[in-house]
ROMIDO-525922 format. One record per residue: residue in one letter; x, y, z of N, C-alpha, C in turn. Coordinates in steps of 0.05 Angstrom, whole numbers, plus 5000, padded with zeros to 4 digits. Each point is the difference from the previous one (the first is absolute). Example, Ala and Ser with C-alpha at 12.3 -4.5 7.8 and 13.67 -1.06 7.14 Angstrom:
BEGIN
code A | npx 5264 | npy 4886 | npz 5156 | capx 4982 | capy 5024 | capz 5000 | cpx 5018 | cpy 5024 | cpz 5000
code S | npx 4993 | npy 5021 | npz 4986 | capx 5016 | capy 5024 | capz 5001 | cpx 4985 | cpy 5022 | cpz 5014
This chain:
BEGIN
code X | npx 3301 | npy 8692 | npz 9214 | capx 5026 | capy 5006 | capz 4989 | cpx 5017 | cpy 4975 | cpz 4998
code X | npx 4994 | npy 4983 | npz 5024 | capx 5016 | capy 4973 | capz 4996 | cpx 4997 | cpy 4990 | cpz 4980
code X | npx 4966 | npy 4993 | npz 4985 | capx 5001 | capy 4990 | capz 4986 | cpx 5014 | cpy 4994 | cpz 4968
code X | npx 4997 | npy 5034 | npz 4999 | capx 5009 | capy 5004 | capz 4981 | cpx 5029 | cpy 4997 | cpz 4991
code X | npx 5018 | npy 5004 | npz 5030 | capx 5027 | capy 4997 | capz 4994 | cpx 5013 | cpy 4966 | cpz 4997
code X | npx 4979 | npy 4985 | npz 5004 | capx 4991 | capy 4969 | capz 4995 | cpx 5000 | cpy 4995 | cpz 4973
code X | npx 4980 | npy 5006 | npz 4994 | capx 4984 | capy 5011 | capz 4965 | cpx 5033 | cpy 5006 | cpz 4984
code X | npx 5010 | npy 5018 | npz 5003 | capx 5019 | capy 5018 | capz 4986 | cpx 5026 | cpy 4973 | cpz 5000
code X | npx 4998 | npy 4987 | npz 5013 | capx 5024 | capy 4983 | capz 5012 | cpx 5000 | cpy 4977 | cpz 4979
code X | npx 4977 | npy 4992 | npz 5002 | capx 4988 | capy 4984 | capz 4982 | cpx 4999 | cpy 4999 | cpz 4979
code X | npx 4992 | npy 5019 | npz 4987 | capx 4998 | capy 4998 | capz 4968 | cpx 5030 | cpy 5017 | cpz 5000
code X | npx 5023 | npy 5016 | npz 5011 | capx 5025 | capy 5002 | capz 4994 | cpx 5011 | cpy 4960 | cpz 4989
code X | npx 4999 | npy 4979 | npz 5020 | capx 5013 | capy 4986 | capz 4999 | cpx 4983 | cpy 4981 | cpz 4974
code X | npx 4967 | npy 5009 | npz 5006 | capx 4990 | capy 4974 | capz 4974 | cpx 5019 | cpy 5018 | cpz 4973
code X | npx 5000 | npy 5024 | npz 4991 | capx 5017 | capy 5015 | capz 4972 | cpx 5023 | cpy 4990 | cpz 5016
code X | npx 5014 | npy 5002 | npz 5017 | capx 5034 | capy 4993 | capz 4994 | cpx 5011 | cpy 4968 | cpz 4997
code X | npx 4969 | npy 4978 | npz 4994 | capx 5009 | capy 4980 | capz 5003 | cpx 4996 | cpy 4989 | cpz 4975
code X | npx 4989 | npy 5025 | npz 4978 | capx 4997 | capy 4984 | capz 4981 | cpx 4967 | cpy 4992 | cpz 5003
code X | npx 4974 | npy 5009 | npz 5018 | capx 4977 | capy 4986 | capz 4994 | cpx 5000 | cpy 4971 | cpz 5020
code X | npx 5025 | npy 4995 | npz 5022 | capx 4996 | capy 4969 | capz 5007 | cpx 5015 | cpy 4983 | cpz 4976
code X | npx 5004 | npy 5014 | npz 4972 | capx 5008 | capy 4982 | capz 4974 | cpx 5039 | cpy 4999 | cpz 5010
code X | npx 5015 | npy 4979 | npz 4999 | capx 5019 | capy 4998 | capz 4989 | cpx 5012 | cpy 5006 | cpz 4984
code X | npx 5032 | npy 5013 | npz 4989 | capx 5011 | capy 5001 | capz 4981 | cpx 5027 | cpy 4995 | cpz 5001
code X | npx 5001 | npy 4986 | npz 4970 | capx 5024 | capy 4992 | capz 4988 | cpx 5024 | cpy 5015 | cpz 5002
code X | npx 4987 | npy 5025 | npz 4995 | capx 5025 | capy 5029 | capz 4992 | cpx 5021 | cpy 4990 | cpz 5015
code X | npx 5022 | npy 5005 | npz 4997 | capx 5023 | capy 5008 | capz 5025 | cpx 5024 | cpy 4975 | cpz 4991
code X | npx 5018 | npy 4999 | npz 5015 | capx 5029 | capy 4983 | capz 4995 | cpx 4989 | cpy 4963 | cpz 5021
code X | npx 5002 | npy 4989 | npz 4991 | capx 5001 | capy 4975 | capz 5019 | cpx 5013 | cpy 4986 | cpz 5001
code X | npx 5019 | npy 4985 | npz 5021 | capx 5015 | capy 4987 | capz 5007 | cpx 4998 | cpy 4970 | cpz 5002
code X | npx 5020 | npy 4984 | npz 4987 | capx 4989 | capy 4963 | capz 5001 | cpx 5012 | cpy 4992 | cpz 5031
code X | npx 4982 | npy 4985 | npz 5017 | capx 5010 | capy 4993 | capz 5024 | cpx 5020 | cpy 4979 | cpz 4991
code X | npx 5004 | npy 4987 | npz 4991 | capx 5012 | capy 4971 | capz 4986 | cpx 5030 | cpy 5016 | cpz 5012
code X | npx 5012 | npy 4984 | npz 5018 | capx 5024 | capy 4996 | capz 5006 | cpx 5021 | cpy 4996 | cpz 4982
code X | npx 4995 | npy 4986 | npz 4987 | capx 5022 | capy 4988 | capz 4981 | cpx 5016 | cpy 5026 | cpz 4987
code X | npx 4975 | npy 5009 | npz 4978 | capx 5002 | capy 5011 | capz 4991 | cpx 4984 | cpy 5031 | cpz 4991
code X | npx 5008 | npy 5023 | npz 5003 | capx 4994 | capy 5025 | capz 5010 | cpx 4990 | cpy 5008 | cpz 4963
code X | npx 4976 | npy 5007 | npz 5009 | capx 4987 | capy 5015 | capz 4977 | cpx 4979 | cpy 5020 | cpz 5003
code X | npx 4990 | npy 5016 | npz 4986 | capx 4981 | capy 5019 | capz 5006 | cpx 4983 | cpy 5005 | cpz 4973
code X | npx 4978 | npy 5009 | npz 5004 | capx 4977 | capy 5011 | capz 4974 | cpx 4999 | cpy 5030 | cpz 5005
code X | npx 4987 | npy 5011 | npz 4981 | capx 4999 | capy 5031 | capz 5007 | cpx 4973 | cpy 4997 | cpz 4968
code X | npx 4976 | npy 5004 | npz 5017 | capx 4981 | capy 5009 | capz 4985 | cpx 4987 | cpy 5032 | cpz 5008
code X | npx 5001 | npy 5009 | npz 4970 | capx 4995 | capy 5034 | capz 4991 | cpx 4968 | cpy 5009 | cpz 5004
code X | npx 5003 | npy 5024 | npz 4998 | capx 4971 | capy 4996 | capz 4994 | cpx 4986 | cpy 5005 | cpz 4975
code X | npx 5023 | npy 5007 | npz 4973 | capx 4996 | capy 5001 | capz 4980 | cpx 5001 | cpy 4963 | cpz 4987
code X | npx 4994 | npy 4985 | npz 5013 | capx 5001 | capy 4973 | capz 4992 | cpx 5031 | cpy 4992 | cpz 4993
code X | npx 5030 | npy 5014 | npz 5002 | capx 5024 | capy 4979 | capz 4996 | cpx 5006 | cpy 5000 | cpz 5027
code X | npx 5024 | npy 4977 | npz 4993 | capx 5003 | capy 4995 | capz 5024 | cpx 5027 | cpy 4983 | cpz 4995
code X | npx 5013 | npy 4994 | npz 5023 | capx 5029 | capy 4987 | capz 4998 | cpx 4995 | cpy 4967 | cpz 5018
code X | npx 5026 | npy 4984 | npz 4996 | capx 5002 | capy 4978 | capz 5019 | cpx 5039 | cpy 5010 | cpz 4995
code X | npx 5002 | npy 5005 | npz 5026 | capx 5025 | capy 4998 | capz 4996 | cpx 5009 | cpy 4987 | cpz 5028
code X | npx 5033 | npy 4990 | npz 4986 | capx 5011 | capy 4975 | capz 5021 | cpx 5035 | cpy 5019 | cpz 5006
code X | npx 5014 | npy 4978 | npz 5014 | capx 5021 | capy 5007 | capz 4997 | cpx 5022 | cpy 5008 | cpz 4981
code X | npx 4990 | npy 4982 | npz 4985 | capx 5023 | capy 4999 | capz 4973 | cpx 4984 | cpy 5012 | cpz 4983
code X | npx 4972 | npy 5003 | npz 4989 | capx 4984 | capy 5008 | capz 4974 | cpx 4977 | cpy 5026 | cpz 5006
code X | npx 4994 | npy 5012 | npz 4988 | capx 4965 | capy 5003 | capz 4996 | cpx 4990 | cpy 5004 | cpz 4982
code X | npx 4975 | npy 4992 | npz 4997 | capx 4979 | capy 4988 | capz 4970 | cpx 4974 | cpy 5023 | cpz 5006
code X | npx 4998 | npy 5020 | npz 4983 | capx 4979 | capy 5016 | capz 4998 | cpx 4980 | cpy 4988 | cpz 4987
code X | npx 4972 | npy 5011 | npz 5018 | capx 4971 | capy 4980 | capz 4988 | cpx 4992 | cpy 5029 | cpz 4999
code X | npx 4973 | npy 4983 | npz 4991 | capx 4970 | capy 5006 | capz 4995 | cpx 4978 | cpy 4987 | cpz 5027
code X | npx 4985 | npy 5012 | npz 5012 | capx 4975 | capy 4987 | capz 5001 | cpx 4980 | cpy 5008 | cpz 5005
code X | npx 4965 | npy 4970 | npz 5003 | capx 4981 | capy 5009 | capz 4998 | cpx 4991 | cpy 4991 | cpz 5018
code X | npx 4979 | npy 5011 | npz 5018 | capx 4991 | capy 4986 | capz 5018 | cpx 4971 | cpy 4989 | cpz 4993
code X | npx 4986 | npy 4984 | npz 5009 | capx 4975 | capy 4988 | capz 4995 | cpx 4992 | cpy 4981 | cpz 5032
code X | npx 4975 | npy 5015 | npz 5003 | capx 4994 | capy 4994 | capz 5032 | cpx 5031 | cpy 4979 | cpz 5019
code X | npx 4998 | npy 4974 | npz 4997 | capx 5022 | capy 4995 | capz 5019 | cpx 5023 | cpy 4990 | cpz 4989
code X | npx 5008 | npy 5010 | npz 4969 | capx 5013 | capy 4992 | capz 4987 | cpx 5012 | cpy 5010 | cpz 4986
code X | npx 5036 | npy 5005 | npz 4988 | capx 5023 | capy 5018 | capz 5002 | cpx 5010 | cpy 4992 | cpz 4974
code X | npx 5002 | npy 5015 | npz 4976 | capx 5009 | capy 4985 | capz 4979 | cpx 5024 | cpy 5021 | cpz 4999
code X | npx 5032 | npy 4984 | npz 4991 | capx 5017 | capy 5020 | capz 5003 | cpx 5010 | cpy 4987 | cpz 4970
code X | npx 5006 | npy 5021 | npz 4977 | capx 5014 | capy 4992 | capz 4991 | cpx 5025 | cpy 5023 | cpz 4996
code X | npx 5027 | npy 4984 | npz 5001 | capx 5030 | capy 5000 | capz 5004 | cpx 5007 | cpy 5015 | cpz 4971
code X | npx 5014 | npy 5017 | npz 4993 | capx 5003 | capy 5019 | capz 4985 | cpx 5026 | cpy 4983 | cpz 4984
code X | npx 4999 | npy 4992 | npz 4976 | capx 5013 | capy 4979 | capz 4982 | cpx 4983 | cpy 4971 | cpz 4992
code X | npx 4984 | npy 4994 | npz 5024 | capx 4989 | capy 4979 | capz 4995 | cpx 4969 | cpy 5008 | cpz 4988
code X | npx 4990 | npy 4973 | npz 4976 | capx 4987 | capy 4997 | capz 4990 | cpx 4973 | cpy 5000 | cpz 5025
code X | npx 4999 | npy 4981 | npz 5005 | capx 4983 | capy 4981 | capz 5020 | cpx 4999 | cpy 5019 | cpz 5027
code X | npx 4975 | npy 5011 | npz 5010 | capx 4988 | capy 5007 | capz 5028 | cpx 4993 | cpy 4975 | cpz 5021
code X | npx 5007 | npy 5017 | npz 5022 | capx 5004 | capy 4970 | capz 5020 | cpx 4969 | cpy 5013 | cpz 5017
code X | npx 4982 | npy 4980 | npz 5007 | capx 4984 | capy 5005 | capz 5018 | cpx 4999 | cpy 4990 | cpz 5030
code X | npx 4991 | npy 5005 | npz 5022 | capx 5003 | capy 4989 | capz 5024 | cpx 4977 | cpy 5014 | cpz 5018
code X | npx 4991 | npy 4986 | npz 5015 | capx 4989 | capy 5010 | capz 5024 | cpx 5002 | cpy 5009 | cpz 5020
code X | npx 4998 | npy 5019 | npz 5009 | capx 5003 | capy 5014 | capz 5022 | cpx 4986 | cpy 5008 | cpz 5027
code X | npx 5012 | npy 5004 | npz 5023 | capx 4977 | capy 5008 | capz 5013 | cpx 5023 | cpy 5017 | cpz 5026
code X | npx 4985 | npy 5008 | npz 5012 | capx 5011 | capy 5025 | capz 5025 | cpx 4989 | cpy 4984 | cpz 5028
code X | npx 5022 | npy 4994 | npz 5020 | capx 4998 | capy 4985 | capz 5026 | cpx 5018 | cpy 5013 | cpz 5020
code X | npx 4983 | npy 5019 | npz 5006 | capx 5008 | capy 5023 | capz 5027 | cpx 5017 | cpy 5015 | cpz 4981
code X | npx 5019 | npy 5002 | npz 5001 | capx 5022 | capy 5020 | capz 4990 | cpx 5013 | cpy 4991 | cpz 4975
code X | npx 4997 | npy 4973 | npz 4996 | capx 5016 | capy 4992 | capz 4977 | cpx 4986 | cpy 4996 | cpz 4972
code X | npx 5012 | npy 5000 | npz 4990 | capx 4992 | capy 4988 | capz 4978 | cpx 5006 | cpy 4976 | cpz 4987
code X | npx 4977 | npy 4978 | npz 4992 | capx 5010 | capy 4968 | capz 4993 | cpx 4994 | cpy 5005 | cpz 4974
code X | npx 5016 | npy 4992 | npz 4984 | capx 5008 | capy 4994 | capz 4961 | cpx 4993 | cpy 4974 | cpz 5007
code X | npx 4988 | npy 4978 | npz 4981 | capx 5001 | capy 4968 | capz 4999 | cpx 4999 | cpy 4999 | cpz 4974
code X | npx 5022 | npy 4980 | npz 4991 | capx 5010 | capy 4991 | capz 4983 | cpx 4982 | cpy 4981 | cpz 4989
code X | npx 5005 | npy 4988 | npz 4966 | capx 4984 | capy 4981 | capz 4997 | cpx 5001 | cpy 4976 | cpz 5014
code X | npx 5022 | npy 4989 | npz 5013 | capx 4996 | capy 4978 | capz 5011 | cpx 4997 | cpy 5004 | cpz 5034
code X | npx 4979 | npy 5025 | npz 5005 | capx 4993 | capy 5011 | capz 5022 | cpx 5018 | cpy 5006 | cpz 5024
code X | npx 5021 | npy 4999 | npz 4986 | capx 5026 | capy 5020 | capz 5025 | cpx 4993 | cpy 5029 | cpz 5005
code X | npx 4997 | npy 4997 | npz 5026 | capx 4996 | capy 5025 | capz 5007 | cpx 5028 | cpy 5018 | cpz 5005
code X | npx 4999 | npy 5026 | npz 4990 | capx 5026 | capy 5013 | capz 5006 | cpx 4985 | cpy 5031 | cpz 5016
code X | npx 5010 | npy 4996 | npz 5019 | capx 5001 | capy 5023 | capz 5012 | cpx 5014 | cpy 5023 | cpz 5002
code X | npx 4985 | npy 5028 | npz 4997 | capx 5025 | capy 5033 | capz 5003 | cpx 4983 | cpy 5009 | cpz 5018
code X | npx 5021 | npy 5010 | npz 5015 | capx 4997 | capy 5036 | capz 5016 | cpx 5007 | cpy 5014 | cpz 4988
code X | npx 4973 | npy 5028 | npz 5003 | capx 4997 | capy 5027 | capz 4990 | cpx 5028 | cpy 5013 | cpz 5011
code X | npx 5014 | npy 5013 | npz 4977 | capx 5030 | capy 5006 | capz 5016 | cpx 4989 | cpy 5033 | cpz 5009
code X | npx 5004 | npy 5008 | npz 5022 | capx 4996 | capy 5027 | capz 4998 | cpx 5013 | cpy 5023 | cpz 4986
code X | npx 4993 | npy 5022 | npz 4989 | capx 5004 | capy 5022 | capz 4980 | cpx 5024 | cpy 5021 | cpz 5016
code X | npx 5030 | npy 4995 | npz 4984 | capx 5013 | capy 5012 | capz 5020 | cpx 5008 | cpy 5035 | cpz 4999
């Protein structure tokens, strides 16, 4: 019986994690001091960047480790790489700045 309540424990957490896979979904927060910003990717592919003063509704696509967002007025899609390090998530810019968010929790 142990085992099984092992077993059951198990595959509850491999389905609630997504497979082990990461996801984008959800609101994220820029650590950057300066200045306070957040993303919010959908799971219908839009998605926002909004700041203090503005927000700019996107589009995007994902492709294995790579984020193409394009900004709703603008011609031109921006691409970047991405990747997931413990809890966060790192955006890198073309000139390889890394920008880091926290997953904001769902209130």
């Amino acid at each position: 019986m142990k085992k099984h309540k092992i077993a059951i424990i198990i595959l509850i957490l491999f389905l609630t994690t997504g497979c082990g896979k990461k996801s984008i979904i959800g609101k994220w927060k820029s650590t950057n001091k300066k200045n306070e910003y957040y993303y919010n990717f959908n799971e219908d592919k839009t998605c926002s960047y909004e700041m203090t003063v503005a927000r700019l509704d996107c589009t995007y696509e994902i492709n294995e480790n790579k984020i193409t967002i394009l900004y709703k007025g603008n011609k031109n899609a921006h691409t970047f790489k991405y990747q997931f390090k413990g809890k966060s998530l790192i955006i890198i810019d073309d000139n390889n700045h890394q920008n880091t968010f926290i997953r904001q929790k769902k209130k």
